[in-house]
N, C-alpha and C positions, 0 to 999 in steps of 0.2 A: 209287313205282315201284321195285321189285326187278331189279338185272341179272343174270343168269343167273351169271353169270363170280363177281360179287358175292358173293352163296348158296353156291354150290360151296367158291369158296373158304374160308368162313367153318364148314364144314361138314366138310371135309376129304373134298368128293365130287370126284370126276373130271369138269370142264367137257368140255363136246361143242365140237367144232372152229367148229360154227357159232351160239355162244352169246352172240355180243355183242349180239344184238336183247335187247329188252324180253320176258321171260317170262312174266311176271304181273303184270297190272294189275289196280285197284280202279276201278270205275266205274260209275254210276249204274244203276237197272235201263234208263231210254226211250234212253242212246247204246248203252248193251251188247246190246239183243238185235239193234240195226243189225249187231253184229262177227259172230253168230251167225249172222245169216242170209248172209252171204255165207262159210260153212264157215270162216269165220278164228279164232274162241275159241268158246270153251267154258267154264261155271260151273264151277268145282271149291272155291270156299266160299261163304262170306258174310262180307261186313266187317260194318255194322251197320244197323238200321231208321232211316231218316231221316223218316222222318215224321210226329215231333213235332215236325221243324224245318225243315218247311215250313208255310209261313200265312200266312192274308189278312191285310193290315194297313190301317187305316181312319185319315184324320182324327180327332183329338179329336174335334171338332163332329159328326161320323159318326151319325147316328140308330141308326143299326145295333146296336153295341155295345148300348142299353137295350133294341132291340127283340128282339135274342138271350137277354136274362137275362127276359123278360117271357114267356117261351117260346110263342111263338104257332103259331101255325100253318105249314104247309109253304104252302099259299096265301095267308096274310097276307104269310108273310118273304118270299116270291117277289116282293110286289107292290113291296119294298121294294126290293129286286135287278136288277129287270128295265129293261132300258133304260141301267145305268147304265156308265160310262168305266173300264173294269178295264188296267190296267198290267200284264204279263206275258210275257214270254219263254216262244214257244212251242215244245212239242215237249220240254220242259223238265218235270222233277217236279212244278213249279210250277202247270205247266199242266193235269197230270192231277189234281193235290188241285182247281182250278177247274173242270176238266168235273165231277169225283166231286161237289162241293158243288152245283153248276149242275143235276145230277142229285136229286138229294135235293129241291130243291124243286120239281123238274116242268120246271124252265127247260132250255132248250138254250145251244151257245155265241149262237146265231143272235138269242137272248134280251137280251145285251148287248151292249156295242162292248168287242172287243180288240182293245188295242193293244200289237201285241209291242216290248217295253221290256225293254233289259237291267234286272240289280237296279240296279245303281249312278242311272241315269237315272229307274228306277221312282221312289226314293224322292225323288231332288231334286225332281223333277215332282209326286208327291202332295204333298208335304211342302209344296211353292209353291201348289198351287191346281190344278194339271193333274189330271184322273179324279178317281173317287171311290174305287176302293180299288186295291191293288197286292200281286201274288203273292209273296211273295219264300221265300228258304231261308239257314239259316246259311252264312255268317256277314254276309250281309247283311242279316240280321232285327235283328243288334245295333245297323248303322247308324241301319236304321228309326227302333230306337227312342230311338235320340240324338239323333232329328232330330224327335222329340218325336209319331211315329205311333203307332197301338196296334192291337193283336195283337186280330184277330176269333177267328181258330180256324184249330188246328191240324189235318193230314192223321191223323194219331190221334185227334183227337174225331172225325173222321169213321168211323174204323176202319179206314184206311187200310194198308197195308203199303209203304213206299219202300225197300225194302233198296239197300243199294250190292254190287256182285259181285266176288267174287275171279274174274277171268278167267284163264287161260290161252291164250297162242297152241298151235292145237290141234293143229300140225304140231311143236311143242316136246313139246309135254304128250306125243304118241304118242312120241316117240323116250326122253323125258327123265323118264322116271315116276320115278326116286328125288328128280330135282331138282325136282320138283314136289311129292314131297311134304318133302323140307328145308327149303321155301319156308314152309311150312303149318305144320312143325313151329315153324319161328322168329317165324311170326306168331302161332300161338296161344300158343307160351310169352309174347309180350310181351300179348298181351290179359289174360292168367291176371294176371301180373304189375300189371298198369292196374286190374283190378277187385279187386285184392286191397290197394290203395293207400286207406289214410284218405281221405275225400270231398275234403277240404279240400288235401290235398297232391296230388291229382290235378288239381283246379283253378285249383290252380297250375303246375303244368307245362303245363297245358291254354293258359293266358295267352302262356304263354314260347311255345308251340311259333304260336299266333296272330302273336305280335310278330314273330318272327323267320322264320316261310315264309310266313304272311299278309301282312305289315307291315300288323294290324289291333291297337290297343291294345284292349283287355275288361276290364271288372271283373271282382272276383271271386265277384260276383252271376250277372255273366252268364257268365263261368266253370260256374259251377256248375249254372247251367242247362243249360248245353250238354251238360258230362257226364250230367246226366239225361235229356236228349233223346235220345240218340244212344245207343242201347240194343245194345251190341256182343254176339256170339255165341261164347259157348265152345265147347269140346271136345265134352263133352256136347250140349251144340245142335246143332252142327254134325253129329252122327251121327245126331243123331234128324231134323233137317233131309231130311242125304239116304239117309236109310234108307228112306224110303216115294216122295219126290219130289214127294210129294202137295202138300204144302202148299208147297212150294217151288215148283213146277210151276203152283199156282194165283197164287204173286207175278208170277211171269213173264208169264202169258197175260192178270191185270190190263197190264202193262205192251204187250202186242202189240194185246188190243183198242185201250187208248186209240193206240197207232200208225195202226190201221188207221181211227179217227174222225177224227181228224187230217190223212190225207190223204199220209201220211206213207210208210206200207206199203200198197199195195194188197192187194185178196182174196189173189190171186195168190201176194204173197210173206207174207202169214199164213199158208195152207194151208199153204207149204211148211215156215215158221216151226215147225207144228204137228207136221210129220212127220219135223222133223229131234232128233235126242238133243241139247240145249240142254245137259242137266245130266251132268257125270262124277261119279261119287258113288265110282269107285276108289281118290280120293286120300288 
């Protein structure tokens, strides 16, 4: 979280009198089009695709795992799936990689039992004997799997896209266009800076920055994984992003249907969802 006051100063820009709120936040695509729809932010980047670090995790004993690599059918795997006790926190990332897969083999949610389960209780509960599998996302996939679960598949094998959103408050963003975009500048210089880091040296700051605003200890296996999941967007991306809105425009309305299956958004406030400018591509 960026404070406006913060930026400015660090930039040698002139703070607005009323800059001590939060200017810019980072936050998942299923809480951020809730800030959209009620006119309070606005897209003005992309942090990064989280969707390799979201994933189903199984029991050892798990049938599943051999009947994934045996590649069968969408109505065989289904018969494996259906009926069974899924761990998840709903309304969550988590929950849309579980409709997208529930999808793929013809199943509905109505297909299994969900039980909305933070990560932290997903995993002691599968890991003990509760459900059969459990939703989870970094950094509680590393838990998982110290708790000795394993990884079915991730929101990218399914094709998924989870971006996280640089938001803007939109009544800042109209007043405050240079401090929005000094925000931008100082974030993409430190992305440049992160992807331009030997693998191994970024994986270790990756641990450090775990330890100390997570208090989560990682290897530097799972280190390194995480910098490969977590697929951040340059300068260059970032312009071809919102240069069309297209394909930026289709993460998002992924992210408002599964709202509206959910129960979450009604018709009502999707339509309106649709007809409001979601994306500033100014910055």
């Amino acid at each position: 979280l960026i404070k406006a006051r913060a930026v400015c100063k660090a930039l040698n820009l002139p703070a607005l009198a009323d800059d001590s709120g939060l200017c810019v936040d980072a936050l998942g695509g299923a809480p951020g089009v809730l800030g959209m729809l009620r006119k309070q932010a606005c897209v003005v980047g992309i942090g990064s695709d989280e969707a390799a670090a979201n994933a189903v995790f199984v029991r050892a004993d798990s049938p599943l795992p051999a009947a994934l690599r045996d590649s069968p059918s969408a109505r065989e795997y289904a018969r494996l799936v259906t009926g069974k006790i899924v761990l998840c926190p709903r309304g969550t990332s988590a929950h849309q990689l579980l409709l997208l897969w529930l999808d793929k083999m013809g199943l509905s949610e109505e297909s299994i039992s969900l039980l909305d389960t933070p990560p932290d209780e997903a995993i002691t509960g599968l890991a003990g004997g509760m459900g059969d599998m459990a939703l989870l996302w970094a950094p509680a996939t590393h838990a998982a799997e110290q708790a000795g679960l394993t990884s079915l598949l991730t929101g990218k094998d399914l094709g998924l896209v989870q971006p996280t959103l640089l938001m803007a408050r939109t009544e800042y963003a109209d007043k405050a266009a240079p401090q929005v975009r000094a925000f931008l500048t100082c974030y993409l210089r430190a992305v440049a800076a992160l992807q331009a880091m030997p693998r191994t040296e970024l994986a270790a700051l990756y641990q450090r920055f775990q330890q100390e605003f997570c208090g989560q200890t990682i290897s530097l296996e799972q280190a390194l994984r995480d910098v490969d999941t977590h697929t951040l967007c340059p300068l260059a991306r970032q312009r071809e992003l919102f240069a069309s809105e297209g394909e930026l425009q289709r993460w998002l309305e992924d992210v408002i249907v599964f709202h509206e299956r959910t129960g979450e958004l009604s018709r009502g406030q999707t339509r309106k969802l649709r007809e409001l400018s979601l994306v500033r591509a100014d910055f």
